[in-house]
N, C-alpha and C positions, 0 to 999 in steps of 0.2 A: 559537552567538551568544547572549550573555547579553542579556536582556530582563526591565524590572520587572516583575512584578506590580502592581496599581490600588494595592495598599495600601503594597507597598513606596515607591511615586513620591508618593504621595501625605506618607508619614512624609519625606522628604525633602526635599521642597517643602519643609515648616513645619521641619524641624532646619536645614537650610541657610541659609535665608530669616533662624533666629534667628543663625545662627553670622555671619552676613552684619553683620546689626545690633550684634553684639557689636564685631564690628571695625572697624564705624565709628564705634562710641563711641570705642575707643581711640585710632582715628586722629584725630579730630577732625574735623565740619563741612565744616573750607576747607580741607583735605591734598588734596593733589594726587593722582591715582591716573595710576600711574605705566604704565598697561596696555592705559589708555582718557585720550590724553595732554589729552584736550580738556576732558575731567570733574573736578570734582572730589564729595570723599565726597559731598555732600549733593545733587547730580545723581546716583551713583549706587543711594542710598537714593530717590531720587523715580523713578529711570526702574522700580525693580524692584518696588516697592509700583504702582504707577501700570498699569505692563505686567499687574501680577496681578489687581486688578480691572477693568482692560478686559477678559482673557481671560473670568476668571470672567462676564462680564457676556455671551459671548458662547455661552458652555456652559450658561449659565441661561437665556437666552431661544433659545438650539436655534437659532442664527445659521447658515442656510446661505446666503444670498444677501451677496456681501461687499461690497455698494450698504450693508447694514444693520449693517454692522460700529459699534460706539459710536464717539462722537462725541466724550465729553469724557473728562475723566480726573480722576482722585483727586485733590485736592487736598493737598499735603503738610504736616503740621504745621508752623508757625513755629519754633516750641521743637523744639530736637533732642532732649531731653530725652520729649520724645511718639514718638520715631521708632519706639523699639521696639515700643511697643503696636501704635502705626500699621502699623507690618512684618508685624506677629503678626496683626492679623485680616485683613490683605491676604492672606498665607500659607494662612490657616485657610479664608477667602473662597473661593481657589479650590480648593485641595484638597476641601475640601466639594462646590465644584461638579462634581468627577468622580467622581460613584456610579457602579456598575455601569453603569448602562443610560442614562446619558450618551454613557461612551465609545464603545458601538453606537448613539448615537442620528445622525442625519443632520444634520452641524456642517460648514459653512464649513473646507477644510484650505487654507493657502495653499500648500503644496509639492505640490499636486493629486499627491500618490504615490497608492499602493495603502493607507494606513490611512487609518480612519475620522478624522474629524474630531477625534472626543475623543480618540483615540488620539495624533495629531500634537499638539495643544496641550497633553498630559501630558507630554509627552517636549520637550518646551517649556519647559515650565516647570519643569521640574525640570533641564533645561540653563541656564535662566535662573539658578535661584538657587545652585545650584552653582558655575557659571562666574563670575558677578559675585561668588560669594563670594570665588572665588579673589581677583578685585579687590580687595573690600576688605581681606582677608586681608594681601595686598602693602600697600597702599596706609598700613597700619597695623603693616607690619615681623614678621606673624605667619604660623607655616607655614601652609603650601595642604594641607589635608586632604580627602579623599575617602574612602570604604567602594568597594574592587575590584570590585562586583557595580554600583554605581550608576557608576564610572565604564566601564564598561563598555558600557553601556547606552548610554549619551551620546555616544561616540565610535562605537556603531552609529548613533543617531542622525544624529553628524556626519556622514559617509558617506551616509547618505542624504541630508540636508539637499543635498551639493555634487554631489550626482547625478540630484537632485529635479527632475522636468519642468520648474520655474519657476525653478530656479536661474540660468539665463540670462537671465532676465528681470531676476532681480534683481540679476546680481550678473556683468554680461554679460565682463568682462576678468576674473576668475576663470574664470569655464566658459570661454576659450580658452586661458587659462596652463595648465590644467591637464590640456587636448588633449595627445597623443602620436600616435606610432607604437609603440605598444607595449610601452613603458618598464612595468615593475612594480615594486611597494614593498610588503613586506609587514611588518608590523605586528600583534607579538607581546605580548598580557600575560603576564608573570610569575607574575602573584597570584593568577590566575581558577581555575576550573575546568577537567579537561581539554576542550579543543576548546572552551571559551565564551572566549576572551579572543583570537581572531585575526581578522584582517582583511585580505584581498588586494585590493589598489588595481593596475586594468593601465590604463592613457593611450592611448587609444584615438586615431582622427583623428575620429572621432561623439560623442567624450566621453567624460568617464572612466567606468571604472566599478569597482564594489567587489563582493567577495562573502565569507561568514565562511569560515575556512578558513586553512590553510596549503600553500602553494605557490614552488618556487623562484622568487625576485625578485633583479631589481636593483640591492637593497638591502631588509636588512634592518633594523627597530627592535624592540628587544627590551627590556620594561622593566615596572616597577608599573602598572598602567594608570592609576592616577589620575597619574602622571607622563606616562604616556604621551599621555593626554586634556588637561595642562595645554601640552604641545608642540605636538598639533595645534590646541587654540584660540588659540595664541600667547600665551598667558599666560607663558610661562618659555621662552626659548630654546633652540633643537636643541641647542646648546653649552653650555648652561647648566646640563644636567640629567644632573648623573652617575651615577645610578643606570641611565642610558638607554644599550646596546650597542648600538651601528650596525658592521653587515657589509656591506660592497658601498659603492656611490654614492653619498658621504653629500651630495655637490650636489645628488643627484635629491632624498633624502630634504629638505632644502633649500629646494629648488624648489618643492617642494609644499606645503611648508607655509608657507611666503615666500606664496604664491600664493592662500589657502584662507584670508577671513574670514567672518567671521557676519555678518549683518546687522545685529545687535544688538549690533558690537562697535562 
């Protein structure tokens, strides 16, 4: 199971974060984004600057009580013309905040898993600016790029995020769509290294669950992982992506991803 390094998640926050800004220069302010149907660019340029100094703000003052979570938020430049700077020290803001001895320090995690607090809001935010890149990427008519090692990460992430003690809490008609009796889907990258790019999803009646790996499934998906990571965030449809083999139940495979969003989406 592929997993970043501090310094790898950290360079990719701030190249994502810019490639993000890039494509909403070309798309323009008021472009519609066509992924996040309620938003357009200049909501998504403010939720992902905005989102990055909140976090940051919570990994600099060692936020474990989430009563103490921040309050306000960044204000975003009038001038879009300021957005990229404004991106770029949001970007830099929090990446900076995750040294070393942050991610072991004792931080607020909302998905109460087994990682430390720094550890969840790394893997956060480098879902954040990746995925919304993907947004504005679209949203500006340009391809969805990813590096196979960081989309890899993020779709482990994914998996834990929709199997996270609190995923119920938040996201309570997701955690029963995605109940079974048993159903399995497994979920192959192409790109990775051997045994880092797999994923076995079984649908449990207690909830789903994941583990790295390869095992006979239901259904299989087989593909790049950064294609494979833009299908399960719903950024590019199951149908949409040809570089992507489906063996077995392409309904199940369907079904789960029909069923499966972010909070942040």
């Amino acid at each position: 199971m592929t997993e970043l390094n501090a310094e790898t998640a950290r360079h990719a926050i701030v190249e994502h974060t810019r490639r993000l800004a890039e494509s909403a220069a070309a798309a323009g302010p008021d472009a519609a984004v066509p992924t996040a149907p309620k938003w357009t660019v200049t909501d998504l340029v403010a939720h992902l600057g905005q989102t990055q100094n909140w976090v940051a703000e919570i990994i600099e003052r060692r936020v474990t009580d989430p009563t103490q979570l921040p309050t306000e938020v960044a204000a975003l430049p009038t001038d879009p013309g300021e957005w990229p700077a404004w991106l770029s020290q949001a970007a830099q803001r929090v990446a900076n905040a995750f040294s070393d001895d942050a991610l072991e320090a004792p931080v607020f995690n909302a998905a109460a898993d087994e990682r430390t607090g720094g550890q969840f809001w790394l893997s956060s935010m480098v879902n954040e600016a990746v995925v919304h890149g993907f947004d504005a990427a679209i949203a500006a008519g340009r391809p969805v790029d990813v590096d196979a090692d960081v989309a890899a990460a993020l779709i482990s992430n994914h998996f834990r995020m929709l199997t996270s003690p609190t995923w119920e809490m938040q996201r309570p008609e997701s955690a029963h769509a995605i109940r079974g009796t048993g159903q399995t889907l497994q979920w192959l990258a192409t790109d990775t290294a051997d045994g880092e790019g797999a994923w076995f999803v079984e649908r449990r009646p207690d909830g789903a669950t994941w583990q790295a790996g390869t095992r006979p499934a239901d259904v299989t998906v087989t593909g790049p992982a950064g294609a494979l990571l833009a299908v399960l965030t719903r950024r590019v449809p199951l149908s949409g992506m040809a570089t992507l083999g489906i063996d077995g139940d392409t309904g199940l495979a369907r079904h789960w991803v029909d069923s499966t969003a972010h909070v942040s989406d």
